[in-house]
C-alpha positions in Angstrom: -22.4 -10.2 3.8 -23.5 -6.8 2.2 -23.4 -5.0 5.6 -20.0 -6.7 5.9 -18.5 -5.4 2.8 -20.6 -1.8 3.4 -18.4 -1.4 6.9 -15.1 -2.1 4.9 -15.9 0.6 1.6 -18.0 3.0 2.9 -15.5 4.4 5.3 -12.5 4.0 3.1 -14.5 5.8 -0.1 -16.4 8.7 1.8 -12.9 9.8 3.4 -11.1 9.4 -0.3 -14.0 11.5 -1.4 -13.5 14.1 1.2 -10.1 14.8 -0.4 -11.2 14.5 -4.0 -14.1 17.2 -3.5 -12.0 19.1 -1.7 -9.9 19.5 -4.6 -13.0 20.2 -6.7 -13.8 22.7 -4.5 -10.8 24.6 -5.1 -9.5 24.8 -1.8 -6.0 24.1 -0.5 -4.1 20.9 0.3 -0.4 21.1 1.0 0.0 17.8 -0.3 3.8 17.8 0.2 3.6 18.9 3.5 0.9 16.2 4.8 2.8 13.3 2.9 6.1 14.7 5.0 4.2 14.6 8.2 2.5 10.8 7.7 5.7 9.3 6.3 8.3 10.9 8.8 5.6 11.2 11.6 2.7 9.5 12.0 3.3 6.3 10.1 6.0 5.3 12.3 4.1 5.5 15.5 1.1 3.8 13.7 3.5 0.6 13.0 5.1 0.9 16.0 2.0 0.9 17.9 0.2 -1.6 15.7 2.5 -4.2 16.2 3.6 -3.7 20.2 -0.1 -4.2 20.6 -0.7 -6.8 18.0 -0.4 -9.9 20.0 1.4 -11.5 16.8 3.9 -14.0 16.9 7.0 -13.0 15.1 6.5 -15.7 13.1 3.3 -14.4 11.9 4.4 -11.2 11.4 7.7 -12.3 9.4 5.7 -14.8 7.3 3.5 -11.6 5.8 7.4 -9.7 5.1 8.2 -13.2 3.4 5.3 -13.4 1.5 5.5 -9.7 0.5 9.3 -10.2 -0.7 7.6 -13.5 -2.8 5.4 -11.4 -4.4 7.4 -8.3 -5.2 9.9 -10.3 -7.1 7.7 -12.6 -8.7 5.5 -10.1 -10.0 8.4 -7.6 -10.9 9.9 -10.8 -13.0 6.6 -11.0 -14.8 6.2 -7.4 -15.4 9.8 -7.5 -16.3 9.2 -10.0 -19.4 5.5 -8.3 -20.6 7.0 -5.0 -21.1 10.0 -6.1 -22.7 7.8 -8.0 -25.0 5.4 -5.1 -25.7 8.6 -2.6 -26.1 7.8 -0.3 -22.6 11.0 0.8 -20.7 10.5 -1.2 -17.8 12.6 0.9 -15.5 9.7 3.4 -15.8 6.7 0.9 -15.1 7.9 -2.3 -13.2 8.0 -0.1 -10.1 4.2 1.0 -10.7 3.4 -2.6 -11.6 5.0 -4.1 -8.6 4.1 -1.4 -5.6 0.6 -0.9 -4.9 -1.1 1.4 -2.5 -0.5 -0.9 0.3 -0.5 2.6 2.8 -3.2 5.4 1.8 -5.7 2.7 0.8 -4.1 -1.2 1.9 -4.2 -0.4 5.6 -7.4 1.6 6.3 -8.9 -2.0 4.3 -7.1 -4.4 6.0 -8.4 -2.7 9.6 -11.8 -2.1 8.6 -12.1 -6.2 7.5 -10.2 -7.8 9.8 -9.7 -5.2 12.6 -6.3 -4.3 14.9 -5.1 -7.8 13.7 -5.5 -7.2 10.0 -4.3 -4.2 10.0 -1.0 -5.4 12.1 -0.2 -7.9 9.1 -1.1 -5.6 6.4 1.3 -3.3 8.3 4.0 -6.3 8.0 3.1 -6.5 4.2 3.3 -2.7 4.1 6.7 -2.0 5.6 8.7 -4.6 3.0 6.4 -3.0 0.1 7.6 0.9 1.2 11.4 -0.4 1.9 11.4 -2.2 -1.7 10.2 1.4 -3.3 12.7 3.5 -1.7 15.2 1.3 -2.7 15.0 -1.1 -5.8 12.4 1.4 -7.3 13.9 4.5 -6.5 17.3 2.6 -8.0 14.9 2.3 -11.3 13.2 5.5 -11.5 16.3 7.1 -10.5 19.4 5.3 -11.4 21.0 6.0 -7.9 20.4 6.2 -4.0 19.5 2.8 -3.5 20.0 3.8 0.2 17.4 6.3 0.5 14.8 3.9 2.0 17.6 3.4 4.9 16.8 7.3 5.7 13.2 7.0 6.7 11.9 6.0 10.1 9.6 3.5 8.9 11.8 -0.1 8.4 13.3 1.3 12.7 9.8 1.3 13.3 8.6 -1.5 12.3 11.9 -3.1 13.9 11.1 -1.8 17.4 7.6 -3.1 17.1 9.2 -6.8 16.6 11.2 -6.3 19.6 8.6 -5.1 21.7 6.6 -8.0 20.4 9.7 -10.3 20.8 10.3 -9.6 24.1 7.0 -9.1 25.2 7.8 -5.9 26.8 4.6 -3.5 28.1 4.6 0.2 27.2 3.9 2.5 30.3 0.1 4.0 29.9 1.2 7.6 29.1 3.9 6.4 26.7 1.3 4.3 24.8 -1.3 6.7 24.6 1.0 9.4 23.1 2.0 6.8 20.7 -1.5 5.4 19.7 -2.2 9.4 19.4 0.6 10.0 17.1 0.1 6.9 14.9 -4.0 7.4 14.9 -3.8 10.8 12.7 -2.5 8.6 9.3 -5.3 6.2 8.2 -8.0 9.6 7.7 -5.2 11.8 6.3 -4.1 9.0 4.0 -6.9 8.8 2.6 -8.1 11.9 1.7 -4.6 12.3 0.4 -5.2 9.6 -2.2 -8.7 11.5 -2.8 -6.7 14.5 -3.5 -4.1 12.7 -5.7 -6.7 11.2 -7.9 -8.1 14.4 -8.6 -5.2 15.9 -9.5 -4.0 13.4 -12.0 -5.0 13.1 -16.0 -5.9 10.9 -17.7 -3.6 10.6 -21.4 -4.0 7.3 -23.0 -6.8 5.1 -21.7 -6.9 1.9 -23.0 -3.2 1.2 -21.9 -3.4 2.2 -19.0 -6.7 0.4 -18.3 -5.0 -2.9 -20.6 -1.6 -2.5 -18.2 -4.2 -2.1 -14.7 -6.4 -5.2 -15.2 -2.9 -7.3 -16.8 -1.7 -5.9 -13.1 -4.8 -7.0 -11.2 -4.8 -10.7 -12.9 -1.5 -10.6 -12.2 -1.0 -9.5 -8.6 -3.8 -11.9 -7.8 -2.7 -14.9 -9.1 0.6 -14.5 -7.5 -0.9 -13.8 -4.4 -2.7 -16.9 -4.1 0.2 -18.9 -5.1 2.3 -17.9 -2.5 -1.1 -18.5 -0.5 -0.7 -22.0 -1.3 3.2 -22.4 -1.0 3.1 -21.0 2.6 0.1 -23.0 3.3 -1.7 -20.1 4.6 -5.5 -19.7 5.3 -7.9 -17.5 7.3 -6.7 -13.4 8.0 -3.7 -14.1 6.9 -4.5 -14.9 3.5 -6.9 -12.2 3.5 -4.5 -9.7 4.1 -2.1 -10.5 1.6 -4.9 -11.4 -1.5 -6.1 -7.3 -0.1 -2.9 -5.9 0.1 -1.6 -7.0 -3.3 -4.5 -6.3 -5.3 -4.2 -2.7 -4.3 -3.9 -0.3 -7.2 -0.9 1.5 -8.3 0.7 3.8 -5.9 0.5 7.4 -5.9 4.4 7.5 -5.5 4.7 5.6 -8.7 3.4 9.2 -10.7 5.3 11.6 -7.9 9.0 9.8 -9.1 7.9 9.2 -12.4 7.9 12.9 -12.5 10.6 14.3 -10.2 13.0 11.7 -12.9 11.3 12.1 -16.1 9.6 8.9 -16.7 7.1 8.5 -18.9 5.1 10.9 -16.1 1.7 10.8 -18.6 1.8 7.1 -19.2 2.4 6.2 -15.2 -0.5 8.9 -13.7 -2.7 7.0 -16.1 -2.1 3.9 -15.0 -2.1 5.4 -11.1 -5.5 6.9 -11.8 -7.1 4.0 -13.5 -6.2 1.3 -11.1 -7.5 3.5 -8.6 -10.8 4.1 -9.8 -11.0 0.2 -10.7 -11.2 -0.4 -7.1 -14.8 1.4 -7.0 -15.8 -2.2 -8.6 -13.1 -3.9 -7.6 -12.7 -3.8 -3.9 -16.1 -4.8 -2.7 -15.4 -7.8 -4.6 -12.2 -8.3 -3.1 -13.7 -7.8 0.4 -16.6 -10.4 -0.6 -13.9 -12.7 -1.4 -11.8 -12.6 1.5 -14.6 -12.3 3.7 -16.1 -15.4 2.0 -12.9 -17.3 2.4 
């Protein structure tokens, strides 16, 4: 079990170190630039591919949107109520509650425990999560552009891959292998971006931001394996989604908490702290699913 869990962190914490001792080393990283080029570039040949190669049902694949659409709104309800009741504007922290780092750190996991399967669910899980936060949390950080989401590549993506899948079409060999190339560049780049992104953030407050992290964990977890149980899911599948929801805050969270004036301080914390959490927390997770 250790060397099991070893394969799934070791690769996914040395290439987030890269980018955070990168940063300590003073040198460079257009973060802007390489956030451009895997959202617009290489994340949509990395679903595409992922799922024309998957070997998924549809069915599979929709159940894992279904179940990230459950959890979203369940756990956005929840967050909702808490920080009403605790006096936080929750248009600046439902998003951060709700959205976690299903991309930079969600998909290298999901592929290094359950291989090209895993990571074609977690991809599933991934797309509804990224739609949802160019939408409905850009709406709430923002107060307008609901429609932004409908500008990126990655929902078209993610809809030719069904098709492919649907229809059971075969890519040509060249065409393939310049997709696989283009989509193979993200999981390492993501990565060290999120290295890079931690190292840059500071910490203001710490014991709400830790208080509002592990109330997210409990929360995120708990829901997860509830909808577990309604869908009557077991096996990768459940894996994926326990993994993919009990990732930490995303890094996107602080970037439009920022750009809109929201609480910026308060949200890097909580980005930062639920990120470092997973040092403990994600062997355990892997144990878990693993175990399962």
């Amino acid at each position: 079990m250790f060397s099991e869990i070893l394969a799934v962190t070791l690769p996914t914490f040395f290439m987030a170190f890269v980018g955070y001792a990168w940063v300590l080393m003073k040198q460079e990283f257009p973060v802007n630039f390489v956030a451009k080029l895997v959202t617009l570039v290489g994340t949509p040949f990395l679903i595409f591919s992922t799922l024309a190669h998957s070997g998924l049902s549809v069915s599979a694949l929709t159940t894992m949107m279904l179940a990230s659409v459950m959890l979203a709104v369940a756990s956005g309800l929840i967050a909702f109520l808490g920080l009403k009741s605790v006096g936080w504007d929750p248009k600046s922290f439902v998003t951060a509650f709700v959205i976690g780092n299903g991309g930079n750190l969600g998909l290298p996991v999901t592929l290094f425990a359950f291989g090209e399967e895993g990571l074609a669910l977690g991809i599933a899980f991934f797309v509804v999560q990224s739609f949802l936060f160019f939408t409905v949390g850009n709406y709430l950080y923002a107060g307008t552009n609901i429609g932004a989401a409908l500008k990126l590549p990655t929902p078209y993506a993610a809809l030719a891959g069904i098709t492919v899948v649907l229809l059971g079409w075969q890519m040509p060999i060249p065409v393939a292998n310049t997709v696989n190339l283009a989509g193979s560049l993200v999981i390492p780049l993501m990565l060290i971006t999120l290295g890079v992104s931690i190292a840059r953030l500071r910490l203001v407050e710490l014991w709400p931001s830790l208080l509002f992290a592990v109330a997210r964990l409990i929360v995120m977890f708990v829901v997860a394996k509830l909808i577990i149980w309604g869908l009557d899911l077991d096996g990768i599948m459940a894996g994926v989604i326990i993994l993919q929801a009990c990732m930490p805050a995303a890094v996107f969270n602080f970037l439009f908490a920022t750009l809109y004036k929201r609480e910026a301080d308060r949200v890097a914390g909580i980005v930062l702290v639920s990120s470092l959490m997973m040092i403990i927390v994600l062997p355990l997770l892997v144990a878990y699913v693993k175990a399962g």
